[in-house]
KEFITOR-838914 format. One record per residue (C-alpha): residue in one letter; x, y, z. Coordinates in steps of 0.05 Angstrom, whole numbers, padded with zeros to 5 digits, always signed. Example, Ala and Ser with C-alpha at 12.3 -4.5 7.8 and 13.67 -1.06 7.14 Angstrom:
A+00246-00090+00156 S+00273-00021+00143 
REM end
This chain:
X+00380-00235+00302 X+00377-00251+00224 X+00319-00220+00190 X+00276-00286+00160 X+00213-00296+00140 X+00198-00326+00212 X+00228-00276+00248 X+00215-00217+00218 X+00150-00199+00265 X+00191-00215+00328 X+00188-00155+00372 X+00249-00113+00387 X+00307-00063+00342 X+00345-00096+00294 X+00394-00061+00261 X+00401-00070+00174 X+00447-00018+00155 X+00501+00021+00198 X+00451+00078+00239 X+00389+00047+00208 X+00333-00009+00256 X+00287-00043+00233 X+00229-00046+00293 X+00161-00088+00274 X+00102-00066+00312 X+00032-00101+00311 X-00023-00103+00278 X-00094-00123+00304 X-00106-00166+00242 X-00087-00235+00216 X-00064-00220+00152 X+00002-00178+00156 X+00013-00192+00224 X+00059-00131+00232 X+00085-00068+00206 X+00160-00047+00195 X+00173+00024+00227 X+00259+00048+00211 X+00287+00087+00264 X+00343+00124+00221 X+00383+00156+00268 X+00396+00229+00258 X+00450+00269+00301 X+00411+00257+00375 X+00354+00246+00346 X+00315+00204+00306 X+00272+00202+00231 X+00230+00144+00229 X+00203+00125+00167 X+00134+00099+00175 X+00101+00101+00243 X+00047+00046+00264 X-00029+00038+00270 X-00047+00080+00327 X-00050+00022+00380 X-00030+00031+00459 X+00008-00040+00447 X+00044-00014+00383 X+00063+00049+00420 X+00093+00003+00485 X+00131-00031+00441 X+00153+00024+00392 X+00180+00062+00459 X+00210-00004+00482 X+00244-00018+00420 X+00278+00060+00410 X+00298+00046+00480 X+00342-00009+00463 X+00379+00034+00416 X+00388+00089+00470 X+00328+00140+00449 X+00258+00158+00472 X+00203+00174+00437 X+00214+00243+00458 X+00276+00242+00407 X+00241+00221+00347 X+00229+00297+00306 X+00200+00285+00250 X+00165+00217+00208 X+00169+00214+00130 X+00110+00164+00115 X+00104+00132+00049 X+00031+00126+00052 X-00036+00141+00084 X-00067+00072+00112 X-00073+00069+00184 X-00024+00026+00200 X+00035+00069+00168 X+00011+00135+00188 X-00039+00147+00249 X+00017+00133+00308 X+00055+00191+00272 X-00001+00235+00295 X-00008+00205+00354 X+00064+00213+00385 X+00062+00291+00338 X+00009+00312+00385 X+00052+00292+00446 X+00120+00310+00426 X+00110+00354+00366 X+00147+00308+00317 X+00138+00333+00246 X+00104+00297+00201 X+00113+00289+00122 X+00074+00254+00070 X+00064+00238+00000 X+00021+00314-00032 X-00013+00256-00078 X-00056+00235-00017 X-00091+00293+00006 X-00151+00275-00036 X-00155+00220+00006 X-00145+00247+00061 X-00194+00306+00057 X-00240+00252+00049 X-00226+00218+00110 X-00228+00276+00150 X-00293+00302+00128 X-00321+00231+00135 X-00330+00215+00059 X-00287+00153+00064 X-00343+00111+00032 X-00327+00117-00038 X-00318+00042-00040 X-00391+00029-00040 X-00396+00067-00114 X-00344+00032-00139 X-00375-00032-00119 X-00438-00012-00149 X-00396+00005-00222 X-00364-00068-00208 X-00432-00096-00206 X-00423-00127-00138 X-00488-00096-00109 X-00491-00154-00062 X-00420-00141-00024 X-00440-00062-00022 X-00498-00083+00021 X-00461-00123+00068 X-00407-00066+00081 X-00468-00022+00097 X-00495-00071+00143 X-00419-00072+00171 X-00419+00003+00173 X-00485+00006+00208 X-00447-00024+00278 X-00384+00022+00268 X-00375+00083+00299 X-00359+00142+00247 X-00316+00175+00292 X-00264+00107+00287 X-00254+00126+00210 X-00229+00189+00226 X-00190+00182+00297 X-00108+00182+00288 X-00122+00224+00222 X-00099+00312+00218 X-00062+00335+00149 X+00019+00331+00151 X+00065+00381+00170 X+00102+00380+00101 X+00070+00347+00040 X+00120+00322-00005 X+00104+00351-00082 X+00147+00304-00139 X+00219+00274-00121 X+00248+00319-00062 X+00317+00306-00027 X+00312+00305+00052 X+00375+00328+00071 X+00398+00293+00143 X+00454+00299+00185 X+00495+00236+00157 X+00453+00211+00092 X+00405+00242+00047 X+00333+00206+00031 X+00314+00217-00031 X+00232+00210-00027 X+00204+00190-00090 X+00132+00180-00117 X+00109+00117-00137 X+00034+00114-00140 X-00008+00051-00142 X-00014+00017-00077 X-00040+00083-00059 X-00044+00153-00104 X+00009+00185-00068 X+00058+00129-00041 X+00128+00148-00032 X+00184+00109-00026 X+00246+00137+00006 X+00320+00118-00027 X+00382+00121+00005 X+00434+00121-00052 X+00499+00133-00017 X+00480+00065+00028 X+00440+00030-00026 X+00369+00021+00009 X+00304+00029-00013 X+00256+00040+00048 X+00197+00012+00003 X+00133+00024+00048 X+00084-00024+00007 X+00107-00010-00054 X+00146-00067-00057 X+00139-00121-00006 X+00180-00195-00006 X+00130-00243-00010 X+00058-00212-00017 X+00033-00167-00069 X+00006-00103-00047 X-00071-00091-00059 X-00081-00041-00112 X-00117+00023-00112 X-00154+00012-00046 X-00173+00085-00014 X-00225+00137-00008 X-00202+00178-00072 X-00192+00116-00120 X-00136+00138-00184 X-00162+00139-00254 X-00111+00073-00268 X-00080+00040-00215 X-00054-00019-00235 X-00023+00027-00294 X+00004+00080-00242 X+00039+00009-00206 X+00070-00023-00266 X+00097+00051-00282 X+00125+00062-00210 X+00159-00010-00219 X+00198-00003-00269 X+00225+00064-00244 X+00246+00033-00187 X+00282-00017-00244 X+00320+00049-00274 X+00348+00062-00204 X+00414+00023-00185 X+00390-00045-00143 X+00383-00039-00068 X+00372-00070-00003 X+00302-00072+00008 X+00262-00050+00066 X+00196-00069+00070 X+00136-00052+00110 X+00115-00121+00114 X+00162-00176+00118 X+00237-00186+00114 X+00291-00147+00088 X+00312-00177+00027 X+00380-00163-00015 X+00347-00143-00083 X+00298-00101-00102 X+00304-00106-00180 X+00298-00179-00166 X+00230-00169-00127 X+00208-00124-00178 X+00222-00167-00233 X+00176-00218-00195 X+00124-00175-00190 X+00103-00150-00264 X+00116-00221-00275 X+00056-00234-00229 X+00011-00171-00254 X+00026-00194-00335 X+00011-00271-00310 X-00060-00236-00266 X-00075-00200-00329 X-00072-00254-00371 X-00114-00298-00318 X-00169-00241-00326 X-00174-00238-00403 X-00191-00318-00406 X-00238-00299-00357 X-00277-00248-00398 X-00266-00290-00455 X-00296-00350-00427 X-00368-00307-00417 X-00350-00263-00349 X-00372-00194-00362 X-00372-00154-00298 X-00316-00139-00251 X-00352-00178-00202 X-00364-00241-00246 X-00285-00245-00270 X-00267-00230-00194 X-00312-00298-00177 X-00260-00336-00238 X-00196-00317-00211 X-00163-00358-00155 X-00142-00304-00094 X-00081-00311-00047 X-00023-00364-00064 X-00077-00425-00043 X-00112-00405-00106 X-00174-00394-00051 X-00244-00384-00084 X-00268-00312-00076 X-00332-00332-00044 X-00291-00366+00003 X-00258-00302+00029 X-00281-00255+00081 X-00319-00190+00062 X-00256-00138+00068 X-00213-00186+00020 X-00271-00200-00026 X-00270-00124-00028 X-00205-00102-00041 X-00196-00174-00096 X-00259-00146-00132 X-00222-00071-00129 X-00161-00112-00162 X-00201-00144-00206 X-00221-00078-00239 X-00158-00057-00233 X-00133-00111-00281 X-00196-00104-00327 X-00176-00034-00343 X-00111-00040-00353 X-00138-00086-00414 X-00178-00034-00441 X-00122+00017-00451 X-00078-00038-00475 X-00136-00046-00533 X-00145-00121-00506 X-00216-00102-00483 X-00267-00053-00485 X-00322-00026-00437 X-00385-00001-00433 X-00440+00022-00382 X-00504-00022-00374 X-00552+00006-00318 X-00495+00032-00286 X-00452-00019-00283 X-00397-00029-00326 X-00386-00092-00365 X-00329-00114-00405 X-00321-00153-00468 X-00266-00174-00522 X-00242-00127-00585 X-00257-00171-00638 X-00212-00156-00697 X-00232-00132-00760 X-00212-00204-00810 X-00154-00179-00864 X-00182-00195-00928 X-00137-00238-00966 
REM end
């Protein structure tokens, strides 16, 4: 079956690239709808990149799908994960625990992950606080108050291997090439395959959505600076196939990457006519912007989005201030933003 934007969620194995399947599994959410797990096949084994949320029905059909291909779960040794969120690394664990599959990841997420595991994973609610949207940090404590802790750190245990810088992965027919490209998270990795030109992009680049910025418990100093950076090295490799998490495989990834600084330069833009037209806090330039392709209004979206656009939001705004397009300061502890004026040349 063609991979296609209406397709691409279908359950089952479809093969992209000679010893390389593409198997979506689910995802108990609207939004994404699904998650793209590779089966790379490995002498009789198997390397998946990416592994899952932790789900019984995302397991059924993960062993369904390798047994199309001829394997069992049993024959997957070892996971390289480009990132930490649930739905790309908790099944790892999972099927590690009952098979003993090694398990690699990114070394740039183990502040995060420390965090999770020692149930710190709030960190949000400061930032939200410093983005002066006081309001939204009391309504994901009153959220919080009818979750069970445990749930934020079940399907989480450190790797087997953490991956420190660019490392080759020497397998039995390729080699992957994992390489770090922080900004969706601090220590996403993407994993090349040169000699077959693919890119197995996790969320670092994704077809048709653009991947939330910074959200996670151990937040970077510049995220949306980290991105744009990890972009355009992904522009100094040769183009490749790419292989998202989340949606299609497409034939270019220079051309998606192209599309997307166009998009952050456009957002950035967006968010300095924003400050300029009188919005000073993260919060208030979050409430300007239109969100999603509808152009929704952010009061109009539910409490995790309006979290993760006002997250974006300072994202953007501080990318401003090291370009010298804005400054900051701290007001009561929240941090506020407003225009360099230039000094006038006299004549």
């Amino acid at each position: 079956m063609p991979d296609s934007k209406h397709t691409w969620t279908e359950q089952g194995a479809y093969e992209v690239a000679p010893g390389v399947h593409r198997i979506p599994l689910p995802l108990p959410m609207d939004g994404l709808r699904a998650v793209n797990v590779y089966a790379v096949e490995d002498g009789d084994g198997l390397v998946l990149v990416d592994s899952g949320w932790a789900l019984d029905e995302a397991r059924q059909r993960l062993e369904s799908a390798l047994g199309d291909i001829g394997y069992g779960l049993e024959q997957v040794h070892r996971f390289l994960v480009t990132h930490l969120h649930r739905d790309h690394y908790t099944m790892a664990i999972t099927l590690r625990r009952l098979f003993g599959a090694k398990v690699a990841l990114g070394l740039g997420e183990r502040p995060s992950l420390e965090r999770i595991t020692s149930g710190r994973a709030d960190g949000q609610l400061t930032e939200l606080a410093r983005w002066g949207a006081a309001g939204i940090a009391d309504e994901l404590r009153a959220a919080y108050r009818n979750f069970d802790p445990s749930e934020a750190t079940r399907g989480y245990e450190p790797p087997d291997e953490w991956l420190d810088g660019t490392t080759d992965i020497p397998l039995e027919s390729r080699v992957l090439r994992a390489v770090p490209t922080p900004g969706h998270t601090n220590g996403h990795v993407v994993y090349v395959d040169a000699e077959s030109s693919l890119l197995f992009a996790g969320d670092h680049v994704l077809p048709h959505i653009t991947p939330s910025i910074g959200f996670e418990p151990e937040r970077a100093a510049l995220p949306l600076g980290d991105y744009l950076d990890s972009l355009r090295l992904m522009r100094s490799y040769p183009d490749m196939r790419l292989l998202p998490a989340h949606g299609p495989v497409a034939p270019s990834v220079h051309a998606r990457v192209d599309e997307l600084v166009a998009h952050h330069e456009d957002r950035l833009g967006a968010t300095l006519e924003a400050v300029l037209g009188g919005a000073v806090t993260t919060h208030e330039v979050a409430r300007e912007l239109g969100w999603t392709r509808r152009q929704r209004r952010f009061d109009d979206l539910g409490l995790f989005d309006r979290v993760l656009a006002t997250g974006e939001t300072g994202a953007h705004l501080d990318v401003l201030v090291v370009r010298g397009e804005l400054e900051s300061s701290v007001v009561d502890g929240v941090v506020e933003y407003s225009v360099v004026r230039r000094a006038a040349v006299e004549p």
